[in-house]
N, C-alpha and C positions, 0 to 999 in steps of 0.2 A: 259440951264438945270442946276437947283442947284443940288448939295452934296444929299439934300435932297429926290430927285426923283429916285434916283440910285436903282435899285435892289443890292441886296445883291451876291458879287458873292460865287459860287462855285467851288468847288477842282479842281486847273486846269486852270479853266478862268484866263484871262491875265485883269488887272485894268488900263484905260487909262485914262489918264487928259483929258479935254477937254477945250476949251475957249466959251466965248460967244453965237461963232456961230456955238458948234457943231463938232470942227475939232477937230483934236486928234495934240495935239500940242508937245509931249513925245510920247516914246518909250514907250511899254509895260515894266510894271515892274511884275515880274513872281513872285505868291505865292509860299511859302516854299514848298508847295506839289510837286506843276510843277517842282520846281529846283531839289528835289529831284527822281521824275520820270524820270527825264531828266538825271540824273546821274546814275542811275541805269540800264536803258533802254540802254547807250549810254557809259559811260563811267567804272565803276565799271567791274571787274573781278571776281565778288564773283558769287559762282553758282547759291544759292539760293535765292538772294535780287531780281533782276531782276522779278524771277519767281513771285511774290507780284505781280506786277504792271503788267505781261501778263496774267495774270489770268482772265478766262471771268465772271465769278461768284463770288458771294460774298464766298460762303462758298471754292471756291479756295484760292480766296486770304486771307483770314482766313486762312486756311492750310498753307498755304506757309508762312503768318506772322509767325505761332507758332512752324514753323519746322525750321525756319530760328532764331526765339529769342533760340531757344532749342540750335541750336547750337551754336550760339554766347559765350548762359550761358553756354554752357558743357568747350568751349573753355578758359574762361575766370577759371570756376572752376578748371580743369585741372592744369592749369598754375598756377592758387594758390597754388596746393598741392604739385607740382615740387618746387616752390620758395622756398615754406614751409619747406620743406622733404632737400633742397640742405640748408638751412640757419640751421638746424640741427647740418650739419655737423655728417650723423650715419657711421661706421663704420661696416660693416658686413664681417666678414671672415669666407668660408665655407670649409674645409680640408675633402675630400672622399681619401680613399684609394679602390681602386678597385681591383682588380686580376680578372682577365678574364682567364678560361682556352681555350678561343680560341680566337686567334688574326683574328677581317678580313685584308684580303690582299690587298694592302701592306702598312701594320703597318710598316712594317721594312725593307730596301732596303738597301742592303751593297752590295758597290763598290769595286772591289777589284782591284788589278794591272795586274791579269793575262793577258798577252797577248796569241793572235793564234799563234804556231808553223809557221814559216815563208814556212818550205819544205812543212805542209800539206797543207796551200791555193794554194804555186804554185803546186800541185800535184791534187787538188779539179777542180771538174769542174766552181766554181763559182773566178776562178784565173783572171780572166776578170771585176769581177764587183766591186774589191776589191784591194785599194792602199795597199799595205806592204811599210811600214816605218822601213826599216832596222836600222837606226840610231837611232830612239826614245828610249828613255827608262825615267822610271819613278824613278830613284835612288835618296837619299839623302846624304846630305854633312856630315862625320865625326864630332862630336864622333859618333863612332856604336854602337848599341844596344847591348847587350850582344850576343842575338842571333840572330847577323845580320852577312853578310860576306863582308871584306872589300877587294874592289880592290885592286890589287897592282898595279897599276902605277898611279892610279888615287887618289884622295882624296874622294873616293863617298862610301857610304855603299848600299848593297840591301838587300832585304828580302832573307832568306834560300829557301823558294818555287820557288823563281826565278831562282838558280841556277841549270843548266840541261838541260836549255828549249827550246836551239837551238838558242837563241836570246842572242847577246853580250852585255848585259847590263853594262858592267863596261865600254863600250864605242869600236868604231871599233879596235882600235889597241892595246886592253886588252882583251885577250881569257882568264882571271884567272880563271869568273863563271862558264868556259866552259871546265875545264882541268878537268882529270880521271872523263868524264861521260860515262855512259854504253847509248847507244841514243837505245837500242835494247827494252826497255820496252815501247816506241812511237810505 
């Protein structure tokens, strides 16, 4: 069979050599169509390339070509106008000053140092669910604030709120925060 009696193939069909008598003496050699079905079908991760080629109809796979170039170009335009827009270099600063007459909650959470009276949890019924830590305390190291009170035997300042509260904050063997309190307004 000469060159010259071949049919013409089409999309898909595999083209084989042949000898003298007829035999297929090579391997198929796949057209660019097959290679590319083949990689789409089989190996590609893109969503919409595949759908081309499972398509039963022409006017599917028209659809899916032109929703598939759509996105390619959106993808590719996109990407120009970021490239575009960063090689700029613009500078945009936008200063609001706002005043809200009403904050929602919580806008604002302040911590404070107060501790629980130590007599009222062991005197509460909830004296069971709840460690007291007699020795904690939250004080700081000298200089004092102006209106801070400093231990005497220690080197620590506390807040003036602290002082009264039934709790030895200059430390166990400094009752100074704890000297002339009235404890009758507890």
């Amino acid at each position: 069979m000469d060159s010259m009696h071949l049919k013409p193939l089409r999309a898909g069909e595999a083209e084989f050599k042949y000898n003298s008598e007829d035999t297929q003496i090579e391997s198929p050699r796949k057209t660019v169509c097959a290679t590319v079905k083949k990689f789409a079908l089989e190996q590609t991760t893109a969503h919409g390339f595949p759908n081309i080629f499972r398509a039963t109809t022409l006017f599917g796979r028209l659809l899916w070509t032109v929703l598939f170039l759509a996105g390619v170009v959106a993808t590719f335009y996109q990407g120009t106008v970021l490239v575009l827009k960063f090689r700029r270099y613009p500078v945009n600063v936008e200063v609001k000053i706002v005043t809200k007459a009403l904050l929602e909650l919580p806008s604002v959470t302040v911590c404070n140092t107060n501790k629980l009276r130590t007599s009222a949890i062991e005197k509460s019924k909830h004296r069971r669910m709840l460690v007291v830590d007699q020795t904690t305390s939250l004080p700081y190291y000298e200089p004092c604030l102006d209106d801070d009170f400093a231990c005497k035997k220690r080197p620590v300042c506390i807040k003036r709120y602290l002082l009264c509260d039934a709790i030895r904050q200059c430390g166990v063997n400094d009752t100074s925060d704890e000297r002339d309190c009235n404890y009758g307004k507890f």
